[in-house]
KEBA-225397 format. One line per 5 residues: number of its first residue (from 1); their letters; for each residue x, y, z of N, C-alpha, C, O, CB. Coordinates in steps of 0.1 Angstrom, whole numbers, plus 5000, padded with zeros to 4 digits. Glycine has a CB too. Example, Ala and Ser with C-alpha at 12.3 -4.5 7.8 and 13.67 -1.06 7.14 Angstrom:
# KEBA-225397
1) as) 5132,4943,5078,5123,4955,5078,5132,4967,5078,5142,4967,5085,5113,4955,5090  5128,4978,5071,5137,4989,5071,5129,5000,5079,5134,5011,5080,5141,4994,5057
This chain:
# KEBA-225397
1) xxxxx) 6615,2456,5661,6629,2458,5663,6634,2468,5652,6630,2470,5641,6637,2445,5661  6643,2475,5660,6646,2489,5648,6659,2486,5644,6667,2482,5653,6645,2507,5654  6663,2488,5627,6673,2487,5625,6682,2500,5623,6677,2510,5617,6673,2479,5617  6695,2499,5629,6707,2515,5630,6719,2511,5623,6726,2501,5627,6713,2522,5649  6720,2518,5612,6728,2516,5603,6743,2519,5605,6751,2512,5599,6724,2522,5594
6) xxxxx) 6746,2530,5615,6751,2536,5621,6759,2531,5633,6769,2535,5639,6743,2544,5621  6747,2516,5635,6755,2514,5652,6768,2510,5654,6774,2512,5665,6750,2503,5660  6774,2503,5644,6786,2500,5641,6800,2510,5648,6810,2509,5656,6786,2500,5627  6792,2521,5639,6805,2536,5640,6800,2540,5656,6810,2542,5663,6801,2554,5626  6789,2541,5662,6782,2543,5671,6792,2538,5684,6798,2546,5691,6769,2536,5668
11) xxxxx) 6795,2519,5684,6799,2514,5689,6817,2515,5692,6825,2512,5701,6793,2507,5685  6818,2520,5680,6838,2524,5683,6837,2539,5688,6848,2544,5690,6851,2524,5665  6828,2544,5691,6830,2558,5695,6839,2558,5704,6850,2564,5701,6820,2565,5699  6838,2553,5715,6848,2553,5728,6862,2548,5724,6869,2552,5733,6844,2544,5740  6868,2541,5713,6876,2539,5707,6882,2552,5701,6894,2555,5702,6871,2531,5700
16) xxxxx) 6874,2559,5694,6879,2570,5681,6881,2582,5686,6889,2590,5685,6869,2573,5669  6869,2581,5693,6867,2599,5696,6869,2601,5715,6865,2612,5718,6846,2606,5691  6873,2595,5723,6873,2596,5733,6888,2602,5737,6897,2594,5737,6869,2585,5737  6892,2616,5739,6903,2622,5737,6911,2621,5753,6922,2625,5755,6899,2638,5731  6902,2613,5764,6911,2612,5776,6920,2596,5775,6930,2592,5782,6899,2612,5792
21) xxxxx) 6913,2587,5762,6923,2577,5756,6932,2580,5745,6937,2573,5737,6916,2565,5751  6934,2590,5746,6949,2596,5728,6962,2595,5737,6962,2599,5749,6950,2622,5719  6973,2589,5732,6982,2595,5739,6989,2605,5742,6991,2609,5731,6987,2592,5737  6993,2611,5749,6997,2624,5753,7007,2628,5743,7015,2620,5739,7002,2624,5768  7006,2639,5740,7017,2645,5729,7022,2661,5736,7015,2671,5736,7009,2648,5711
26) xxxxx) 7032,2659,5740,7039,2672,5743,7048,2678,5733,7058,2672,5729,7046,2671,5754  7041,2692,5730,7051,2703,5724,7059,2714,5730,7056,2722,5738,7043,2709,5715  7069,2712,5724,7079,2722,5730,7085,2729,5718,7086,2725,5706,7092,2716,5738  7090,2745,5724,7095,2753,5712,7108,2748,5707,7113,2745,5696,7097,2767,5715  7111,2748,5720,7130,2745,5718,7138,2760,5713,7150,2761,5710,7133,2731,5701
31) xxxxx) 7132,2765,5712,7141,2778,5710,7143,2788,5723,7136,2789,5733,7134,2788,5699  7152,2793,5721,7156,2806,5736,7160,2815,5723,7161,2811,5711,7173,2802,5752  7164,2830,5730,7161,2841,5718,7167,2851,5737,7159,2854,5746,7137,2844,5706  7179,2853,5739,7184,2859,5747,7197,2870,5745,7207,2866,5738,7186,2848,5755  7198,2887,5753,7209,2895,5752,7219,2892,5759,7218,2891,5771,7206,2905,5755
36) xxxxx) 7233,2891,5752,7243,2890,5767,7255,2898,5761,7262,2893,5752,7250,2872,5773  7257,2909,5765,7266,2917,5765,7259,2929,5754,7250,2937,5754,7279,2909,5761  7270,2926,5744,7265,2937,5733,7258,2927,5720,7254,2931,5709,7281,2948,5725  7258,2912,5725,7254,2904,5714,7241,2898,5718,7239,2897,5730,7265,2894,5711  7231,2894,5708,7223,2889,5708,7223,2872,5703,7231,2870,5693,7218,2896,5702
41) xxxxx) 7217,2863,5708,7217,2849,5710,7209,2846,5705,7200,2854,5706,7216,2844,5720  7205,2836,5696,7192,2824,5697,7200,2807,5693,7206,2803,5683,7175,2829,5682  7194,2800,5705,7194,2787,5705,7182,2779,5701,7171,2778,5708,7198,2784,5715  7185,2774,5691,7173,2764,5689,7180,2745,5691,7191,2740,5690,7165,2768,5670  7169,2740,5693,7171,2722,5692,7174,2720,5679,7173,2728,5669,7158,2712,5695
46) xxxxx) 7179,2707,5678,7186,2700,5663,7190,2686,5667,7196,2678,5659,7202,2709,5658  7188,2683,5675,7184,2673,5673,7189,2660,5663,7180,2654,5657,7174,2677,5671  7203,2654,5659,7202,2641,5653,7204,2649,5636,7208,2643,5626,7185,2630,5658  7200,2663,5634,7203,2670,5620,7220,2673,5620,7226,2679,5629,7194,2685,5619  7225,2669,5607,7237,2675,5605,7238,2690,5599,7231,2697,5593,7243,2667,5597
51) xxxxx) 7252,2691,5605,7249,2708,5606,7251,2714,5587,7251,2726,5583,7264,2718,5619  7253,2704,5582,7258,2710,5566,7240,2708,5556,7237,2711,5545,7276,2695,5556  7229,2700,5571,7215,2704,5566,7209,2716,5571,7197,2717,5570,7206,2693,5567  7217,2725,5578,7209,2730,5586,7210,2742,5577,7220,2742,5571,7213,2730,5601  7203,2751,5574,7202,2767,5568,7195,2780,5576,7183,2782,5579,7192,2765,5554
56) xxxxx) 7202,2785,5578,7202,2798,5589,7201,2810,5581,7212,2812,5576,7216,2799,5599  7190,2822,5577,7186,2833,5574,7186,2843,5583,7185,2842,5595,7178,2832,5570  7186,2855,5575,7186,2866,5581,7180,2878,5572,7185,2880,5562,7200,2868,5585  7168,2884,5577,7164,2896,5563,7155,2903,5572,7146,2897,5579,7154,2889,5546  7157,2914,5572,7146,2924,5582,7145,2919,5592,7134,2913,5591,7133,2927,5578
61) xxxxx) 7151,2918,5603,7149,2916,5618,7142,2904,5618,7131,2904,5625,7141,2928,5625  7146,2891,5611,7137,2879,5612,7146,2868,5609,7149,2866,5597,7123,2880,5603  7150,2860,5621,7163,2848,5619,7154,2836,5617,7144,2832,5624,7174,2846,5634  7158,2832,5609,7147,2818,5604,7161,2805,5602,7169,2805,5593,7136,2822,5583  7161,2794,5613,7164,2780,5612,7157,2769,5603,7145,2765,5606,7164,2775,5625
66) xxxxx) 7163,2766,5595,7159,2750,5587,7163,2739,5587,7175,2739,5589,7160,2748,5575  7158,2730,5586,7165,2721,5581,7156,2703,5576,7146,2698,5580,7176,2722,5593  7165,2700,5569,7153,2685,5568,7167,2680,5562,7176,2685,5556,7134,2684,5554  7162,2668,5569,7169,2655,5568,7167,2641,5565,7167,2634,5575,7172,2654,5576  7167,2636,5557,7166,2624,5555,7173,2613,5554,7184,2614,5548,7162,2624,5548
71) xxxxx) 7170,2600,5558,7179,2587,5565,7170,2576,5554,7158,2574,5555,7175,2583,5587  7178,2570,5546,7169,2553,5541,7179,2543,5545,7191,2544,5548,7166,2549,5521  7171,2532,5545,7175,2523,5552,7178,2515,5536,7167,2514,5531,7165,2518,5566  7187,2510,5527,7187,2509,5512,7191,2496,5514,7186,2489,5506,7195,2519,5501  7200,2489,5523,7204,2477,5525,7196,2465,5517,7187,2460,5524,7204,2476,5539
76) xxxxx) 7197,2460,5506,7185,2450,5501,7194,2438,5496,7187,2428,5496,7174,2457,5487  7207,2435,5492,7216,2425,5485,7207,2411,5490,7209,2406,5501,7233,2425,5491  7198,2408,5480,7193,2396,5478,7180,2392,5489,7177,2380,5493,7205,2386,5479  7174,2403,5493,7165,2406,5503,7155,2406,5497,7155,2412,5486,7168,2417,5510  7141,2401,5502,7125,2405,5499,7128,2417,5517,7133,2416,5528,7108,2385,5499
81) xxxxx) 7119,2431,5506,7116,2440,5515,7103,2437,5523,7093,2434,5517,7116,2452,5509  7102,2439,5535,7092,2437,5540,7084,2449,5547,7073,2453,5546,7096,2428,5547  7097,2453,5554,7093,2469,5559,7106,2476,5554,7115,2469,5550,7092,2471,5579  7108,2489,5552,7119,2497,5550,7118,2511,5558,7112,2521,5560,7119,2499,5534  7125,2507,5562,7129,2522,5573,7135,2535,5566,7145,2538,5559,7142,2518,5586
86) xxxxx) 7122,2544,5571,7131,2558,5564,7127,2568,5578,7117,2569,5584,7124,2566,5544  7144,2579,5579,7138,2586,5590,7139,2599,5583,7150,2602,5578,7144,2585,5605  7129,2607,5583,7127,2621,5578,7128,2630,5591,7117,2633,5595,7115,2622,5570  7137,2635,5595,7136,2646,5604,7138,2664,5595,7146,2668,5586,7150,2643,5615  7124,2669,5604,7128,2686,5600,7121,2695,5604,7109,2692,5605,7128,2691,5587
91) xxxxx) 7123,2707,5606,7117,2716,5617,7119,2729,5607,7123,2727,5595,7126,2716,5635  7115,2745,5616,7116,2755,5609,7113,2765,5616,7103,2771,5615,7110,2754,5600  7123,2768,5624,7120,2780,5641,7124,2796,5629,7132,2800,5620,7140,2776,5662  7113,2801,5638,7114,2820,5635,7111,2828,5641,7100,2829,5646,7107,2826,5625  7121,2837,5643,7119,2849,5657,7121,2858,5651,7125,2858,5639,7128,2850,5671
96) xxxxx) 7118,2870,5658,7121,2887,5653,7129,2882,5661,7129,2872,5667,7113,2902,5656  7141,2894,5659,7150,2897,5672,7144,2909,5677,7136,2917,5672,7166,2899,5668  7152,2909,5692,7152,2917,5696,7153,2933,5698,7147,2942,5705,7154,2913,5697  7165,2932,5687,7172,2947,5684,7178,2944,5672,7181,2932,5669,7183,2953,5694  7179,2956,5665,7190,2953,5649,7201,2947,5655,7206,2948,5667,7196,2969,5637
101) xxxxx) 7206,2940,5644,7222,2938,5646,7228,2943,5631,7223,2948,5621,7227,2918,5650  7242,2938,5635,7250,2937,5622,7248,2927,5617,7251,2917,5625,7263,2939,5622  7243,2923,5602,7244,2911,5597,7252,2905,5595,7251,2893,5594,7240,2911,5590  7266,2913,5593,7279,2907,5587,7285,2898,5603,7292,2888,5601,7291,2923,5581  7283,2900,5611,7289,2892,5623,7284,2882,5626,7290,2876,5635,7289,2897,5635
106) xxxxx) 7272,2875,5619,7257,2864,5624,7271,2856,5623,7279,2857,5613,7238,2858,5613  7272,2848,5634,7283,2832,5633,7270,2824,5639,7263,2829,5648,7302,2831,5646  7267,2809,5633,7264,2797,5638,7269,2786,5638,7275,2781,5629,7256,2795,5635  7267,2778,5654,7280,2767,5656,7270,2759,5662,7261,2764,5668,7295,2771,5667  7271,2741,5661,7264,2732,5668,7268,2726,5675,7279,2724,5671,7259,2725,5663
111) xxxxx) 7266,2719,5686,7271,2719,5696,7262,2709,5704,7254,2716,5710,7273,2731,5700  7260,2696,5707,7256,2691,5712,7237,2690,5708,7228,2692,5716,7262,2694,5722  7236,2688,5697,7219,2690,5689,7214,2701,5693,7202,2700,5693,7205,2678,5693  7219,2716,5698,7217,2727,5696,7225,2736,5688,7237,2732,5687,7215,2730,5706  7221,2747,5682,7224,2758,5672,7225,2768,5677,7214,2773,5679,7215,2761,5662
116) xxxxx) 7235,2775,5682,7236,2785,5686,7239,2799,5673,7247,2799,5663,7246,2781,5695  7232,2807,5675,7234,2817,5665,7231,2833,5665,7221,2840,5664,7226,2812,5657  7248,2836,5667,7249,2846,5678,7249,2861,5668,7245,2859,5656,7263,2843,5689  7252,2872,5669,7253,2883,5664,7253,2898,5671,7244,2900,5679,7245,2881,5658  7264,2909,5667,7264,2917,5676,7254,2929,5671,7253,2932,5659,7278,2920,5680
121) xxxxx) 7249,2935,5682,7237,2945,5684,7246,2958,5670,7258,2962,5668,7236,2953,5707  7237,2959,5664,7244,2967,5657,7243,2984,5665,7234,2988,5673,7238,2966,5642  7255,2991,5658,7261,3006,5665,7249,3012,5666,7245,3016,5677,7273,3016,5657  7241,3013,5654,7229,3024,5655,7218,3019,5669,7211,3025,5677,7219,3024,5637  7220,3009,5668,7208,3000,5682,7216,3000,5695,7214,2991,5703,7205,2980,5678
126) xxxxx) 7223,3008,5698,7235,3008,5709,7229,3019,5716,7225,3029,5710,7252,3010,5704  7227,3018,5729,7227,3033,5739,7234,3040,5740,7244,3038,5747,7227,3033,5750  7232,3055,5732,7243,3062,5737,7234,3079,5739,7223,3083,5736,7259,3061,5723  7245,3085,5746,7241,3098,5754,7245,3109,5747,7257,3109,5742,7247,3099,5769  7237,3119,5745,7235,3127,5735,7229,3145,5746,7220,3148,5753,7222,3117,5723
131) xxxxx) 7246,3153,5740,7242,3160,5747,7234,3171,5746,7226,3169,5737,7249,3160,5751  7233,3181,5751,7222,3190,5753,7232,3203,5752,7241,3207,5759,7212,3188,5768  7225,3208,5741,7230,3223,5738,7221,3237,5741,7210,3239,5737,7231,3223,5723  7226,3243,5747,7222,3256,5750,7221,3268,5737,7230,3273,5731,7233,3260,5760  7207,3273,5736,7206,3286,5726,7203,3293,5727,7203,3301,5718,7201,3288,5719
């Protein structure tokens, strides 16, 4: 009889490592990054974050959303803790834009756990027609 020291770990394999039993985890960006008019858009999710956590940048063609949040559950007046609930929400979306804008116009507004955060195309990034001279 041979002894396997190993069989133990051996035996939960189908337990541990068997990746068609993991629960399924779906990722999503949650961001859109869209032109409408002369202004440029990006919406991201938010989700349950208040908007006075949220921090919105702008530096070289690169809009960066933040935010973290934290929830405790502190309720204890004459309580043994048993479990204590804390909810930490926070994320950290970053896009180029599209086209320069003007920095001075960036407005952001929340709106139903999305961030809208808009900005107009700046003049130099604007199409314009340039005419042709004769010499």
């Amino acid at each position: 009889m041979h002894y396997y020291p190993y069989k133990p770990l051996i035996d939960f394999k189908p337990l541990l490592w068997d990746e068609d039993e993991w629960p399924e985890m779906k990722m999503t960006s949650g961001l859109n990054v869209y032109e409408e008019g002369d202004k440029v858009i990006v919406e991201a999710a938010v989700p349950g974050i208040p908007s006075d956590k949220i921090k919105v940048t702008y530096e070289d063609g690169v809009l960066r959303v933040s935010a973290r949040s934290e929830e405790k559950d502190t309720e204890k007046k004459g309580k043994r803790i048993v479990h204590q609930w804390n909810k930490v929400s926070s994320f950290e979306y970053t896009t180029y834009l599209p086209r320069p804008i003007d920095s001075k116009s960036i407005e952001a507004k929340v709106k139903d756990g999305v961030i809208a955060v808009s900005a107009k195309v700046a003049e130099t990034a604007k199409p314009r027609e340039i005419q042709v001279k004769v010499v």
